[in-house]
N, C-alpha and C positions, 0 to 999 in steps of 0.2 A: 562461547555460547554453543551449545548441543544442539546437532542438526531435526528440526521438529518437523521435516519435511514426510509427510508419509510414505510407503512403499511406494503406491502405484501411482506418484503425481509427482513433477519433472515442473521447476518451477525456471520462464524464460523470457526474452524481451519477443513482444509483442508481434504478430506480423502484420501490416498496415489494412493487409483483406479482412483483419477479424474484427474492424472498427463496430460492428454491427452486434458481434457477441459482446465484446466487452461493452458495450452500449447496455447490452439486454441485462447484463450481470449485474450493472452499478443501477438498471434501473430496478431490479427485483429487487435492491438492498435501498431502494429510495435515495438512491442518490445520485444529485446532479451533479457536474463539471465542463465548465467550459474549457477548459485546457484538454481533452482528451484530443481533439486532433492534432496540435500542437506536438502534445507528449508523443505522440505517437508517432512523428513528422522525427524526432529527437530519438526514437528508440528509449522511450522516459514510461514507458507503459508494459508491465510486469505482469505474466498469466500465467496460472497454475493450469496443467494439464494431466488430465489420464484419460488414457486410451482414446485418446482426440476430441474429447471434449472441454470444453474451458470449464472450469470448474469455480474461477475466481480471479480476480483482477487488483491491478495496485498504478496509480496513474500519479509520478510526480512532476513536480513543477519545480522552479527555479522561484527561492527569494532571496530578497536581500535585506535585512535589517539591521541593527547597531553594530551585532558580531560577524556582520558580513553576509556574503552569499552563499547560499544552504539552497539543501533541495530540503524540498518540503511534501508529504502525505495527501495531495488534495481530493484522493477518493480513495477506498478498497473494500473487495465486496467480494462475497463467497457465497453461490449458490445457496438458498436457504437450506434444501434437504444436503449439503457437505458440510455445513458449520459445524463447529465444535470439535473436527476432528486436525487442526493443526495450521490448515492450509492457508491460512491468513496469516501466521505468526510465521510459515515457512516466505510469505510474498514479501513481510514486514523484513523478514534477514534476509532475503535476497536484496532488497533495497538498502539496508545498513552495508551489505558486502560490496554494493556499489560506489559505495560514499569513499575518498580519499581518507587519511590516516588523520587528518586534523577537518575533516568536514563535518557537518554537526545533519543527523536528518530529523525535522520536528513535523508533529502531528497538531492539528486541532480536532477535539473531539469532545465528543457529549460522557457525561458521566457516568453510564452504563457502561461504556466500554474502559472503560480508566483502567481495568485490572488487567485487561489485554496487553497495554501497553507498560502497566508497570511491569509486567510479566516479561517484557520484553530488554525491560532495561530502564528505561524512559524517565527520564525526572519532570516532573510534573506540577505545573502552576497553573494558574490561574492568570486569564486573558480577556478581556473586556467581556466578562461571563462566559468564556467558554474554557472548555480544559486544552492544556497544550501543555505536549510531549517536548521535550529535547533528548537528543540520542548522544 
């Protein structure tokens, strides 16, 4: 997969003091999680930066289901005025390049975003009404 990371943004795990921005990031993209201290306790929490401002966030969690234990997608979120230009899909493969050689990373997600993910790779069903990715 081609690096879609833009020039001026460096995507890295999290540092515990920016608990506050990546709060602020996921709340501008309406989205809650409780797992962000945790993730964050874990080094499980993924921020895109340029010129030191955070510009986007990626917060995983640990599951386990039929095929085992996976990390899993539970927030990600890109400053309104940076969308569109990559910085999600670069927080999405930094998270896939986390994953071991047989670990699987899945998403749930609303169906506006579906082509994000297929974009990504992502194979895509259907989950007690919601969409979800497997990587």
């Amino acid at each position: 997969m081609p690096d879609r990371t833009p020039a001026d943004v460096r995507v890295r795990e999290a540092r515990p003091d920016q608990h506050d921005a990546v709060a602020a990031v996921l709340d501008a993209a309406m989205l809650r999680t409780d797992a962000l201290d945790d993730s964050l306790d874990r080094g499980d929490v993924l921020v895109a930066i340029a010129e030191d401002r955070l510009l986007g966030a990626l917060v995983l969690v640990q599951e386990e289901d039929a095929g085992g234990e996976h990390r899993h997608v539970d927030a990600v979120a890109v400053r309104p005025n940076r969308r569109g230009q990559g910085i999600g899909s670069a927080l999405v493969e930094s998270a896939l390049a986390r994953c071991g050689p047989d670990e699987r990373l899945t998403a749930a997600f609303d169906a506006d975003v579906r082509p994000f993910y297929e974009s990504l790779g992502f194979d895509i069903e259907v989950r007690d009404g919601r969409l979800f990715g497997v990587s």
